[in-house]
Phi, psi and omega in degrees: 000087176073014172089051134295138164301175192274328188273359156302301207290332156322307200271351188267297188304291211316312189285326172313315183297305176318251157298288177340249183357289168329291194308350223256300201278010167280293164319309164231108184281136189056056170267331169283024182183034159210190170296339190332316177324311184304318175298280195326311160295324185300300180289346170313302190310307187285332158313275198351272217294303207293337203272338189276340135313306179285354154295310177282029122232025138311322204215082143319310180303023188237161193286169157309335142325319187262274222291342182295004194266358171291351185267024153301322154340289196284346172275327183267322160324334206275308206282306171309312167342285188296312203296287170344275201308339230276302157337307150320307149337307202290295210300303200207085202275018192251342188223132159282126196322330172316332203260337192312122164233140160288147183262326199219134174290170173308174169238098174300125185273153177283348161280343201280312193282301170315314178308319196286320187273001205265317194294330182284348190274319184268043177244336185263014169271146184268120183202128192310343151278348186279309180308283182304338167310322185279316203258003151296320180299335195285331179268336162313286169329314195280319171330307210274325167321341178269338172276334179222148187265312193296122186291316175314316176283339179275348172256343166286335143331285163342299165288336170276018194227325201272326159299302164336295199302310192307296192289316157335273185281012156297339167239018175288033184258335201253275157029144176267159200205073194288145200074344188296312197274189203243321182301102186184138131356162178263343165310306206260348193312284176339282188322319181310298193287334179299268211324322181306317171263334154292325166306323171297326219262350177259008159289306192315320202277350163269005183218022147277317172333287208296317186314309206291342191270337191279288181329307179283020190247126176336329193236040166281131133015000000 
């Protein structure tokens, strides 16, 4: 995970797997026994590129290396993914998650819903990064949006990014964060505070996503 040791990155999925994954189907319950995963890859994948363009041209100045750290988001989104599908599995192990069609929309929850408006607020203040964050999130959406067709599935997809998004920072305390700690050379400061600031601007631009994909779904907020 990002040039991390292998004995780094364990205790980061376990908790991505873990709790985060919990918070995820507690907020939209049996979001672990629909498509939603499929949303979720589309937008991890389609963040990488678009969140790290819009860093560089924000900041030309920063290397590729700094800026490449917005696509942290969409790597731990990647690790809740895998777990979904992973859930899914177990629970129903006679139709392959490939086959899988929804029947029924989400059951939106009133934390589900607060979570969906607490994202539209912090996404909508005005400062030229939150503006490109929406409109990276607005090329995120369509991308993934452009792969399913299907309205049940864009939406339980929607909502389930919106969970995501929600729970990852309820548990960005336990997360790696480039730039968070303060213990560093004096040397290392700059390079930080770069990675530090493409990391935020790609959580925004994943939790501008989640907005624009929750907002087009029939049972939106």
């Amino acid at each position: 995970m990002l040039g991390l040791p292998l004995a780094g990155v364990k205790p980061i999925t376990d908790i991505l797997r873990g709790p985060v994954t919990d918070e995820v189907c507690r907020l939209l319950p049996d979001a672990e026994h629909s498509t939603a995963a499929r949303m979720l890859l589309l937008a991890g994948g389609a963040s990488a590129e678009i969140s790290t363009t819009m860093v560089q041209r924000l900041r030309p100045d920063l290397t590729p290396g700094h800026a490449g750290a917005a696509i942290l988001p969409g790597v731990m989104l990647y690790a809740v993914t895998s777990e979904l599908v992973r859930r899914y599995d177990v629970t129903h192990p006679q139709v392959p998650f490939e086959e899988h069609q929804d029947t029924a929309p989400p059951a939106i929850t009133a934390d589900l819903q607060d979570s969906y408006q607490a994202l539209q607020r912090d996404t909508h203040a005005d400062s030229p990064e939150l503006t490109a964050s929406r409109d990276a999130g607005a090329a995120i959406a369509q991308a993934a949006l452009a792969a399913i067709a299907d309205p049940l599935s864009r939406s339980w997809g929607g909502w389930t990014l919106v969970a995501a998004v929600t729970a990852m920072n309820a548990h960005q305390h336990l997360l790696p964060e480039p730039g968070r700690s303060r213990d560093r050379p004096a040397d290392k400061q700059a390079g930080a505070q770069a990675a530090g600031f493409a990391y935020r601007l790609g959580r925004s631009a994943l939790a501008a996503t989640a907005v624009v994909l929750a907002g087009t779904s029939p049972t939106s907020a």
